[in-house]
N, C-alpha and C positions, 0 to 999 in steps of 0.2 A: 501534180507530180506524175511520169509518165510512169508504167509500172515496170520493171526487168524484167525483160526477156531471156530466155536460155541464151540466146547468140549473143546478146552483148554480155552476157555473167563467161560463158566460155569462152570469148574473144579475151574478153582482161583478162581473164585465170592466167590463159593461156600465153598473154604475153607474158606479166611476171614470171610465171614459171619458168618460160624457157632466158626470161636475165637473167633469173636464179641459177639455172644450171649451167649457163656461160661463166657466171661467176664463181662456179665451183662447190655448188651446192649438191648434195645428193638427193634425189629424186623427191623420201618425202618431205623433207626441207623446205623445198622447191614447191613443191606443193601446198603446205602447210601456210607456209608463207604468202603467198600469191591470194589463196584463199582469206588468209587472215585481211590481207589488203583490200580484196572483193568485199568483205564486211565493213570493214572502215568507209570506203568509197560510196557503197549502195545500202547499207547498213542491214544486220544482222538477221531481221526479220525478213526480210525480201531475197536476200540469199538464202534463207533457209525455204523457203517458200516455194521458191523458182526447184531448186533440189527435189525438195519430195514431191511437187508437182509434175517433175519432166522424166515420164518412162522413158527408159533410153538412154539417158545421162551421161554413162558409161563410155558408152559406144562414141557418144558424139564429142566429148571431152576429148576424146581418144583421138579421134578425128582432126578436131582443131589444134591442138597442142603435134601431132604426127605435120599439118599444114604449114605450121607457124613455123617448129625446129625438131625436123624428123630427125637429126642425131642428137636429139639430147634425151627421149627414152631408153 
């Protein structure tokens, strides 16, 4: 199994998210959700993993999701 990388955990985040908030979801919703799906998908341990492994997180979540649908923050 290849192991998760930040950029593909915030690429998916970040697409769900911003369906979420086209569909009318409030922000953490939208986030909650998206993240919930990142677990289902790459499963629970390896999202948690990638998370408390990547200083920074914040910033670059921030990034990709402002890339993908900068009016849905």
């Amino acid at each position: 199994m290849v192991e998760l990388s930040l950029l593909t955990l915030l690429n998916t985040v970040a697409a769900d998210f911003c369906t979420h908030r086209a569909q009318g979801r409030d922000v953490i919703k939208a986030a909650l959700i998206a993240y919930s799906n990142a677990n289902d998908k790459y499963g629970g341990s390896s999202v948690r993993k990638v998370i408390t492994e990547s200083p920074g997180i914040e910033a670059a979540a921030i990034a990709v999701v402002v890339s993908k649908c900068p009016d849905k923050l």
